[in-house]
Phi, psi and omega in degrees: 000133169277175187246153168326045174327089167270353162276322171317308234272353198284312191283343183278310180314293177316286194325315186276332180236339145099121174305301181336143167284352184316124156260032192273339197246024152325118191058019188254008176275165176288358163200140163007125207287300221275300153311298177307317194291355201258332155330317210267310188283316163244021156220076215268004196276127160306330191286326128012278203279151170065311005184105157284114153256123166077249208252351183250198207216099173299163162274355192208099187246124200271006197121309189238357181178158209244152176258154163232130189266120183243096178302315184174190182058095151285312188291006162305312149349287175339324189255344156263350173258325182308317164340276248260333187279359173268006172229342176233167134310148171233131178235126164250113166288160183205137209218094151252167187257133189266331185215135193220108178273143167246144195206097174281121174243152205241114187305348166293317212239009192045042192242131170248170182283158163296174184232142207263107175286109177321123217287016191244136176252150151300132182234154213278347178294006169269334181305322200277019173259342179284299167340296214285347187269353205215016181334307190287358192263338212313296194292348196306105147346300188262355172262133169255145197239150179229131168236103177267137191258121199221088193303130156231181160251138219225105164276072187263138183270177199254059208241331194327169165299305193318191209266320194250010180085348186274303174310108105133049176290142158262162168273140166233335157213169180232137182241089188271149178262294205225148151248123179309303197189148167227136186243106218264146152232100157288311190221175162355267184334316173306324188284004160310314196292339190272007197232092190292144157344321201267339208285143159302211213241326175241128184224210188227178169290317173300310183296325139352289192294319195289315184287319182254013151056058183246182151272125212303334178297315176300319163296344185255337171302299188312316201304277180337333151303301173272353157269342165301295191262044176019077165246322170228197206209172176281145167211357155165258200194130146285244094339262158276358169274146148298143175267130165244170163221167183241150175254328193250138192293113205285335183212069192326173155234000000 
């Protein structure tokens, strides 16, 4: 696995979007800004990329194992990992957004709004509703997940039902800014990080939300993720919650 580089990820940025603030050429690559630059960032050799194996196109084959950059919809996946996973490691990249500027553009006048940053921050616990599409695949050896956390701008046209246009709007690109962070899971154990410290030794999805400052949905999601692949395990019930416990030793000797 590589580690978190941000002069690279600075040089993947450039190369693809160009230092100019110009935004004229917003969407006009053959595929999503947000996907090229991270192509670009963990694979910088070109020669890499698009690479056919069998019957699909990796987005990224260094040789010894193949990368898939995925925005979201895991069940799409499936049919490249029944592929890819009887002969290589599989790394499923997954790019969420951690600080999110939203910026409208109004398809009549090409003009865009300033741009307004969005009160929800991202956290790598979105991923596990993406998991959940691809569960039975979960326990696999060889596969592997990088959740790069990522400020972007967020470009939606002003196409939407409402009144103002927004409510039920499309995205039209995504723009990374800065990569925040990155959160890797190689093995079990890893799936440890998503379990704060603080939490007691038998605890609920609520005592979750609260220590990681997620949403209870979101806590209930992970848990189910992680009781599937037995990192914590059911040990009864508070009243109406399940009681969890973690099974895997936080600090093997």
């Amino acid at each position: 696995m590589t580690k978190m580089n941000e002069k690279r990820f600075e040089e993947a940025k450039n190369k693809i979007i160009g230092k100019p603030k110009n935004r004229k050429g917003i969407g006009t690559l053959g595929e999503k800004t947000v996907h090229a630059v991270l192509k670009n960032y963990y694979a910088p050799d070109e020669k890499m990329h698009e690479v056919p194996i069998g019957h699909y196109v990796a987005d990224i084959y260094t040789g010894e194992g193949i990368w898939e950059i995925q925005n979201g919809n895991f069940y799409k996946i499936r049919s490249k990992l029944d592929a890819f996973l009887k002969e290589y490691p599989v790394t499923i990249i997954y790019p969420i957004p951690h600080i999110k500027w939203i910026i409208w553009i109004d398809e009549e006048t090409g003009e865009c709004s300033p741009k307004r940053k969005s009160p929800l921050t991202g956290t790598a616990y979105r991923a596990f509703a993406e998991l959940y599409r691809i569960k039975d695949y979960l326990n696999h050896e060889k596969l592997r997940f990088i959740f790069p956390l990522v400020d972007m701008e967020e470009y939606r046209l002003l196409n939407g039902w409402s009144r103002d246009r927004k409510k039920g709007s499309c995205r039209y690109d995504r723009l990374p800014v800065t990569l925040y962070d990155e959160v890797v899971i190689e093995k079990k154990e890893d799936y440890l990080q998503f379990l704060p410290g603080q939490l007691p030794e038998a605890f609920t999805s609520k005592d979750l939300s609260a220590t990681a400052k997620i949403p209870i949905k979101a806590a209930r999601m992970a848990l189910h993720i992680m009781t599937y692949l037995g990192v914590t395990e059911q040990i009864g019930k508070a009243g109406k919650s399940y009681l969890y416990r973690i099974l895997i030793n936080r600090h093997p000797t």
